[in-house]
Structure formats: structure tokens, C-alpha cells
C-alpha positions in Angstrom: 0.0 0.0 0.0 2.7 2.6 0.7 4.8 1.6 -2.4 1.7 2.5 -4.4 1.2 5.7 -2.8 5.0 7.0 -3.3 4.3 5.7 -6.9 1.0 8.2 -7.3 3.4 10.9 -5.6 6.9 10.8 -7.5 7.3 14.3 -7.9 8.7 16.5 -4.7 8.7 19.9 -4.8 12.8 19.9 -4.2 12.9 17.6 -7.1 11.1 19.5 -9.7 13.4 22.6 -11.0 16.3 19.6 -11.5 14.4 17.4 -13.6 15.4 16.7 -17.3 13.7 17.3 -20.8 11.0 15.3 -21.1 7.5 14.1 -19.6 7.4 13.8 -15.2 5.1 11.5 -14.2 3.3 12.7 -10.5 0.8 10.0 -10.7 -3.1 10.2 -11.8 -2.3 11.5 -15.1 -0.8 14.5 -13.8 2.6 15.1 -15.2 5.4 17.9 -15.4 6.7 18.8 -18.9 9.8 20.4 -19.2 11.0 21.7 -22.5 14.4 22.0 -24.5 14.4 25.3 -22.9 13.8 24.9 -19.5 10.5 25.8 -19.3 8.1 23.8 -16.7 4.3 23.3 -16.8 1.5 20.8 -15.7 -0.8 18.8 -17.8 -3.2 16.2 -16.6 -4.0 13.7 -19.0 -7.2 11.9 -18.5 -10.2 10.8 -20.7 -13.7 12.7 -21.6 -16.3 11.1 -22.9 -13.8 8.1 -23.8 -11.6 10.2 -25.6 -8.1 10.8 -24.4 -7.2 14.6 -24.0 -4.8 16.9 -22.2 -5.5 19.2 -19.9 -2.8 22.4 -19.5 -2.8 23.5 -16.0 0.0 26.4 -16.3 3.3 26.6 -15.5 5.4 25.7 -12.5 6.0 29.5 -11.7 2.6 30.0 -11.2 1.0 26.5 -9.7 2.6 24.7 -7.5 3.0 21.0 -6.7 0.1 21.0 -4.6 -1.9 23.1 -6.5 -1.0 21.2 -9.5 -2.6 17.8 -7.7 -5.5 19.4 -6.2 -6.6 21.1 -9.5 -5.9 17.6 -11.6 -8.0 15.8 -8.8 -11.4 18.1 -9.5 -10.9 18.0 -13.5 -10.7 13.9 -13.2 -14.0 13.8 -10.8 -15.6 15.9 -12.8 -14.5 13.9 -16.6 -15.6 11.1 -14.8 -18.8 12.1 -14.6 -18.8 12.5 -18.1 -18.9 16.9 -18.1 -16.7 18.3 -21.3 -14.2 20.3 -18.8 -11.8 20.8 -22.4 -14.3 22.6 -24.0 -15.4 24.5 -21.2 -12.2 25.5 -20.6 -11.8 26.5 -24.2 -14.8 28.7 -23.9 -13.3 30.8 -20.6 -9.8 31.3 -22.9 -11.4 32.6 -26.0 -11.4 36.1 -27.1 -15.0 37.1 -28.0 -15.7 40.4 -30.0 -17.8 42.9 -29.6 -20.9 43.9 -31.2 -18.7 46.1 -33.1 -16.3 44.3 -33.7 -18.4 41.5 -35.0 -20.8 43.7 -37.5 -17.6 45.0 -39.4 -16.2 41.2 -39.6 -19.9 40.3 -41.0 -20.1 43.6 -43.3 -16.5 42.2 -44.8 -18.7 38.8 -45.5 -22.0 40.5 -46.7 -20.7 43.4 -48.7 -19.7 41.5 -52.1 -23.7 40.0 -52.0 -25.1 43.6 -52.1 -26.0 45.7 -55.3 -23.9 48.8 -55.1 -21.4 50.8 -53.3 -24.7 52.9 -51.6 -25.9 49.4 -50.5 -22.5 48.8 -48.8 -22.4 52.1 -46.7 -25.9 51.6 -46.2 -26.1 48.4 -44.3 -23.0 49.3 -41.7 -24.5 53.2 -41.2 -27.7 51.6 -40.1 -25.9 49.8 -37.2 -23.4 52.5 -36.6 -26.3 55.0 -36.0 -28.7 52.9 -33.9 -26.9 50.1 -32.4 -23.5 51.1 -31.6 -24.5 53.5 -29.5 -26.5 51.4 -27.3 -24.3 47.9 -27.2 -21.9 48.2 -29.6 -19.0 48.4 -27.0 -20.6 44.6 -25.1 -18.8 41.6 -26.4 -21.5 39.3 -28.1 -22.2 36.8 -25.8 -23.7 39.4 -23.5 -25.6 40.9 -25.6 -29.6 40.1 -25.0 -32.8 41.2 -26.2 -32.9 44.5 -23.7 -30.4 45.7 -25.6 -31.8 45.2 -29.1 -35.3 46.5 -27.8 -33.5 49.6 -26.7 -31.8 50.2 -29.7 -35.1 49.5 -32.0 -37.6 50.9 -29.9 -36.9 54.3 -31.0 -37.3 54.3 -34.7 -39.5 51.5 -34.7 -42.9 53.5 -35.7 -41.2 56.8 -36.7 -39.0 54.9 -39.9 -40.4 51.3 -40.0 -38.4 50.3 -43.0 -35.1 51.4 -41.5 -36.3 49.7 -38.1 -36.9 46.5 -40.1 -33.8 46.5 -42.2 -32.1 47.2 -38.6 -33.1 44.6 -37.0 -32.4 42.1 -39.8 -29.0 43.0 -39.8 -28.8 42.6 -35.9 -30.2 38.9 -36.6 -27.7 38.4 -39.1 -24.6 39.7 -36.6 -25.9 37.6 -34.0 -26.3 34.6 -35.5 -22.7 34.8 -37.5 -21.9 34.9 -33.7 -23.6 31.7 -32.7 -21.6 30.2 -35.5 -18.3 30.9 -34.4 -18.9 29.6 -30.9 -19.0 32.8 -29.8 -22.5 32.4 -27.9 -21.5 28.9 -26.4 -22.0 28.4 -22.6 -21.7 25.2 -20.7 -24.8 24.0 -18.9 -23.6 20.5 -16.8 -21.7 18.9 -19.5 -23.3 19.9 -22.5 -22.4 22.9 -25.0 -25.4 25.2 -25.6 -26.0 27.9 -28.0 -27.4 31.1 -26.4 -30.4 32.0 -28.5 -30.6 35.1 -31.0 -31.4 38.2 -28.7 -33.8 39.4 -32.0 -35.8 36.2 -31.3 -39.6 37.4 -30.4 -38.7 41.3 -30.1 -41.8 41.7 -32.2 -43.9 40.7 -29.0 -42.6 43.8 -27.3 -43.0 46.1 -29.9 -45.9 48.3 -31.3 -47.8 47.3 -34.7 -45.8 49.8 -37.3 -48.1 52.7 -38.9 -49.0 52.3 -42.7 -47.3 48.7 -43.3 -46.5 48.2 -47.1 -47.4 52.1 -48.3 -46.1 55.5 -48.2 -47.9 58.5 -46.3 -48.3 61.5 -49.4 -48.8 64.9 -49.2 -51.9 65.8 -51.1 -50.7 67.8 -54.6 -52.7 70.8 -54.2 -50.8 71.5 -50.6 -47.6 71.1 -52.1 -46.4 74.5 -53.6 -46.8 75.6 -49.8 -45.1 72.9 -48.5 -42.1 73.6 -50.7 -42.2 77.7 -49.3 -41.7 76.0 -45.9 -39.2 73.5 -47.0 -37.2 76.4 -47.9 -37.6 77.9 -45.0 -37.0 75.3 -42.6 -34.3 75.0 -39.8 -32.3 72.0 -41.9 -29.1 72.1 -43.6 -28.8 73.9 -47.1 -27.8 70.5 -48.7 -30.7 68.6 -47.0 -33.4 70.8 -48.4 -32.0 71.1 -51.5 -31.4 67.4 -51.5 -35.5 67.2 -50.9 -36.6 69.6 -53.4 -34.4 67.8 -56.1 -36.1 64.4 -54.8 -39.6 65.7 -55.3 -39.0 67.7 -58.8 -37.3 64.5 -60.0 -40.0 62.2 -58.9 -36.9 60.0 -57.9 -36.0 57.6 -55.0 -34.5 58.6 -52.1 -31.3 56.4 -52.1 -31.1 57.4 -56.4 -30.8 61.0 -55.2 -28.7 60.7 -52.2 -25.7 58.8 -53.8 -25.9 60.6 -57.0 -22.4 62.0 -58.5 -21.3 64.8 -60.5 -20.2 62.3 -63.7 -24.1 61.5 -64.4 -24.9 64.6 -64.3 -25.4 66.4 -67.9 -26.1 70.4 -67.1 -26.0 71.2 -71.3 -28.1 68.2 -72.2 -30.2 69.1 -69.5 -30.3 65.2 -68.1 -29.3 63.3 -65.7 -28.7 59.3 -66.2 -28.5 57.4 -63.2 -26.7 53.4 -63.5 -28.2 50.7 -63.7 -27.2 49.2 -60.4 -28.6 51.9 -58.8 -32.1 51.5 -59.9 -35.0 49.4 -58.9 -35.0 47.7 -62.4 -31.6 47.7 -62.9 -32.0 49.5 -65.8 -30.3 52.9 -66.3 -32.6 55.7 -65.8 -32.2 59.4 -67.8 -34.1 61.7 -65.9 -35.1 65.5 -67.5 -33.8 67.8 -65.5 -36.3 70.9 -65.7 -35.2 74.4 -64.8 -35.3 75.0 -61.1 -33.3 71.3 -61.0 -30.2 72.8 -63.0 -30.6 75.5 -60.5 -30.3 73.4 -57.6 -27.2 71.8 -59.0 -25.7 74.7 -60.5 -26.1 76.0 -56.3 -24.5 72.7 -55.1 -21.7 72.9 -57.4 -20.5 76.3 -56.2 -20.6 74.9 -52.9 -19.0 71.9 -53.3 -17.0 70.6 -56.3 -16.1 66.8 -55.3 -18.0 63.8 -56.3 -20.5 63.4 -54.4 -23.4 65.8 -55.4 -25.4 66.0 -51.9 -22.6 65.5 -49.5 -23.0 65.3 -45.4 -20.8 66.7 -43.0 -18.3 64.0 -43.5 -16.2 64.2 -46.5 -16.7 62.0 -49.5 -19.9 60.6 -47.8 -23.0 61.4 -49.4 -26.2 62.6 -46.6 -27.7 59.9 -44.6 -30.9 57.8 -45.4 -32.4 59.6 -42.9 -31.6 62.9 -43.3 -34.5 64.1 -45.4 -37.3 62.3 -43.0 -35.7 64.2 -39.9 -36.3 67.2 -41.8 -40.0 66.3 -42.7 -40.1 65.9 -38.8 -38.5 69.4 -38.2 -40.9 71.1 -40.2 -43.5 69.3 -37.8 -44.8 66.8 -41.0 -43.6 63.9 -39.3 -47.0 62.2 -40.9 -45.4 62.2 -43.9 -42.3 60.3 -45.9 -40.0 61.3 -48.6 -41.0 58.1 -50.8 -44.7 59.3 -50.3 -43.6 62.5 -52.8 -43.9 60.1 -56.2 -47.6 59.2 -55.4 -48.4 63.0 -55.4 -46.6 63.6 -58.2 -48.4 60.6 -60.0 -51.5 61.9 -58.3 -50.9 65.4 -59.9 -50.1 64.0 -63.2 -53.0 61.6 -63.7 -55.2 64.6 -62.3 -54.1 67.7 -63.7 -52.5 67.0 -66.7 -53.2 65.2 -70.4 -50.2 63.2 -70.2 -50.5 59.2 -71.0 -50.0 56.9 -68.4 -47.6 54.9 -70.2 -45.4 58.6 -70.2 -46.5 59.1 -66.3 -45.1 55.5 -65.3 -41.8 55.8 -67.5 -40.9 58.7 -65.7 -41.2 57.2 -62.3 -38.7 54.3 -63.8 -41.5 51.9 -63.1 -41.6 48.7 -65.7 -44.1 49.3 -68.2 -45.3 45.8 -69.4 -45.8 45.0 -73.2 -43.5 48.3 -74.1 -40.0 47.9 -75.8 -37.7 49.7 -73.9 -36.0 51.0 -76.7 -38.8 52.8 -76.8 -39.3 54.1 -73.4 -36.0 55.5 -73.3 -35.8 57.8 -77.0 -39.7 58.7 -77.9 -40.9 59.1 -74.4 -38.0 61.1 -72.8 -39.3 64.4 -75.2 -42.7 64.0 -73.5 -40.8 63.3 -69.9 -39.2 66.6 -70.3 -42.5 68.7 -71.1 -44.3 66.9 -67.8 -41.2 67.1 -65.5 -41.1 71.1 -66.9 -44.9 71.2 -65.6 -44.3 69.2 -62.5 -41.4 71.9 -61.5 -43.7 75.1 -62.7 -46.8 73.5 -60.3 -44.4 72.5 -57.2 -42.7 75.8 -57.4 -45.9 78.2 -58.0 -45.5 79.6 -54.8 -43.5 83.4 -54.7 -40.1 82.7 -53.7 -37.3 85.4 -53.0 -34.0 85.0 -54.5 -31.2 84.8 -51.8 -26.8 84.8 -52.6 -27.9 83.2 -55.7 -30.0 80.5 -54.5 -33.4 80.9 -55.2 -36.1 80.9 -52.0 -32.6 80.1 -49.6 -30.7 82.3 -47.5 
């Protein structure tokens, strides 16, 4: 009996700096490696689930003898008992990212699927603006549904698409997370994934105003609404931005990420890429009067690429940044996308132009119609109805300011 004892105990703690190279048997599958160099550290070797693994338990500087022994005995109770004490132990060592951190490792991944470079900036400035800021500094494992609550909660009614495309994205960061083990915690001796946080949000969330349509000003108040565009409290190249958007009868995310190379101020056009459009078919829109205006303004004030540029350089203005300044003119009821059915509205209404010339000029797919077609003989009619759109939307008296027409 005591030979086998002295046999489960070889190593001494006098013994252990003088030991060779090589593997140091204590007994219980706890042994003492010491390398080429010198260096000294404890491993327990054992089996887990019937599999043979070792087990580093650091180095002699820092565990002692005893330590070493006491340590190996609770890792071999608890393998017995069949727990997974390697990969629990693998989940305290790794380094898990934050929110941050893992959105701009998923935007590398997702980028090369999207349409365009506007796509691109699109889907990391949604998280930048409404999630960083509430957990983007938590690591991913502790991030929960509070947090992505708190961070939708707030645009949820007032922009429902951005809300929606938000949270998407959210889903999408968390579960690239789950599938790098980054969500992994150990409950008894199995590995489980923590769920998605965006997982029944909804439930806590109110039903979202006008699903699937567009709130439109009616046409006959919009000459007044464009006096008090002008003399709203937003930026010069926000309002200008929206004027553009509704004389253009365009989309938002056409106008905002439009450059200076499409546009044509002595052919009086504009052509916007294909992979910019809907359709994804290039689109030359008319440019009427008050349009060339605008530009002609924009250009004085700022000759780079971008033709409505934000505050940083070389970025064009937010998504946003025309429906924050429907809300500071107090028309918070309203949305920029909502401006093409009043100009429809007003065309179909007011005016003799055919539909087929209406619809073309909203770059919506006309069925049946070559569009060879579209693009030559209906662009001379475009031009006469964007003409009339402009005179209508800009009826209202407007006082010529530095140059810029109704601004000062």
C-alpha cells in the first residue's frame, strides 16, 4: 500500500526545478513537462467522454505541486462524470468580440452580396447610428434582447423600413456569432448555444403605422409645403437634396448617392446606373429648370463627387436625413417616398399626359412596351411633364437669396 502511494506521488517539490527534458510522471495522469528550454508546466492527461485529452494546467511559476494535484483531482472527478471540462475550458480562454467588432467582420462577409457601393455604406450606417451606440461596446455573448429592444424601440414607428432593415442585420450579426462559438456556454456537461437576442422582439414592440405604403402629401398643398421646406431650420444640402427628390419624382437612395459624372447640365439630363435602380436599368431623368438650378447652387458649394454630400467628407447625406427634416418642419406624418404618389397623383389629375409617359418617368416597368422605346420617344414627353411638375411645385412666390433661389 505505501509503495503504491509513493508511486502516485513521484514528484517532490525539491525535485522539480532539477528534472530533465521530457514528460514527469506525478501520478493520476498528472505530469510535469519540461521543455528544450527549461520551461516547466503541468498537464493532466485523462479521458472525456472516452476520448483521451490533455489538460494544461500552467506553468510551475505560477501552480505549485500541490496546486497542480489538487486542481488535476477536480478536472478527473468531474470527466468522470462525463462533463466536457476541455471545451469548457476553451470557452473561458477565447477572445469574443464585440458587437462592433463582429458587424464589421460580418459587413467584410456580406458586402460582395449587395447591389452597389450605396448598398454597402448603407447596411454598416444603419448599425453605426442605432446600435452602436446602445451595445456596440458589449462583447456578443452578452448581448440580449434589452439591448436590441433599446436600440429598435426608438425608430421603430417613426421609420419602419429602417427599423426592419435594422433589426435584420442585428439577426444576421448575432447569428454569424452563434456560428463561431461565440455564444457557447456550458450547462452541466453539454455545450449550448445562447439563443438570437432578436428572437420574439416583435412581442414587445408596437404594430408599425401604414405597413406596405407610403404617407403622401396631397398635390394641391404642395407649392406651400415647398415655401416651408425652404424655410425650414435643416441644412442647405438637406433641403436642397429634398426639393431635387420631389421635382425629380426619384427615389431617395437614387438622389442621395448621385455623382457629378451622371450629371449632364448642357443636355439638360441626368442618367443614373443601372445598379442603382430598382430595375436595374439605367434611368435618364429630364432635368427641368429649377433642378439645374439646384445643381448649379451645389456645385459652387462643393465641387467633389458626391453631389449631396454630409458633414463627413466624401460621404453622401444619410438615409435619414430628409425624414428628420420632414419631422423638423412638424410633417412627421409624412415620408419622402410618399412625394412620387403626389406627383403621379398630380399627373394623372391635372395634366393630359398618358399613363404609359407618367409611369416611365417614375422608372416603373411598363409591361408589353419595348424599352427601346421608353428611353428615345418618351424622354421628349418626360421633359415637357417634369417642366410642368417643377412650374406646379414651385408656384408659390419665392425670394431670390446669394444666388439660391427661395434660400438664405
Amino acid at each position: 500500500m505505501g509503495t503504491r502511494r509513493r508511486r502516485e506521488k513521484a514528484l517532490t517539490p525539491a525535485t522539480l526545478s532539477k528534472l530533465p527534458p521530457g514528460m514527469h510522471c506525478d501520478g493520476g495522469g498528472l505530469y510535469l513537462t519540461v521543455s528544450e528550454s527549461g520551461a516547466r508546466s503541468w498537464i493532466l492527461r485523462t479521458r472525456i467522454r472516452g476520448k483521451r485529452c490533455d489538460v494544461g494546467l500552467g506553468g510551475l511559476s505560477y501552480v505549485s505541486l500541490a496546486e497542480a494535484r489538487d486542481e488535476a483531482a477536480k478536472l478527473r472527478a468531474r470527466a468522470k462524470k462525463g462533463e466536457d471540462i476541455v471545451a469548457e475550458r476553451r470557452l473561458k480562454k477565447r477572445s469574443v468580440p464585440t458587437f462592433e467588432e463582429a458587424t464589421k467582420s460580418v459587413h467584410k462577409e456580406v458586402a460582395p452580396t449587395l447591389r452597389n457601393e450605396a448598398n454597402k455604406a448603407g447596411w454598416l450606417r444603419s448599425l453605426e447610428i442605432h446600435t452602436f451606440p446602445v451595445f456596440g461596446k458589449k462583447t456578443v455573448d452578452n448581448v440580449d434582447s434589452a439591448d436590441v429592444l433599446r436600440a429598435v424601440a426608438p425608430i421603430w414607428t417613426k421609420t419602419p423600413d429602417m427599423a426592419r432593415k435594422t433589426l435584420t442585420r442585428i439577426r444576421r450579426v448575432m447569428d454569424w456569432a452563434t456560428i463561431q462559438g461565440y455564444r457557447n456556454v456550458m450547462a452541466g456537461n453539454i455545450t449550448i448555444p445562447l439563443p438570437n437576442p432578436c428572437a420574439g422582439v416583435h412581442v414587445a414592440l408596437p404594430r408599425q403605422p401604414n405597413e406596405g405604403s407610403h404617407a403622401a402629401l396631397p398635390y394641391p398643398d404642395l407649392p406651400e409645403f415647398m415655401t416651408t421646406l425652404r424655410g425650414s431650420s435643416s441644412g442647405l444640402a438637406v433641403k436642397l437634396a429634398m426639393e431635387f427628390t420631389i421635382l425629380t419624382a426619384a427615389r431617395t437612395s437614387e438622389v442621395l448617392n448621385a455623382r457629378w459624372e451622371e450629371i449632364d447640365f448642357k443636355g439638360k439630363m441626368w442618367s443614373v446606373p443601372a445598379e442603382r435602380m430598382k430595375m436595374e436599368r439605367e434611368h435618364r431623368v429630364p432635368l427641368s429648370n429649377r433642378c439645374l438650378e439646384i445643381l448649379k447652387a451645389l456645385k459652387r458649394l462643393n465641387d467633389k463627387d458626391v453631389v449631396f454630400p454630409s458633414s463627413k467628407p466624401g460621404t453622401p447625406l444619410s438615409n435619414t436625413a430628409m425624414l428628420m427634416a420632414l419631422r423638423r418642419m412638424g410633417r412627421g406624418d409624412l415620408t419622402v417616398h410618399g412625394f412620387r404618389a403626389t406627383f403621379k397623383t398630380w399627373a394623372e389629375e391635372k395634366t393630359k399626359f398618358d399613363t404609359l409617359v407618367i409611369e416611365a418617368s417614375m422608372a416603373h416597368q411598363v409591361k408589353g412596351i419595348e424599352r427601346h422605346y421608353l428611353r428615345t420617344t418618351f424622354f421628349e414627353e418626360r421633359k415637357k411633364l417634369m417642366d410642368a411638375w417643377a412650374t406646379y411645385a414651385t408656384s408659390t412666390p419665392t425670394v431670390k437669396v446669394a444666388g439660391i433661389r427661395g434660400y438664405g
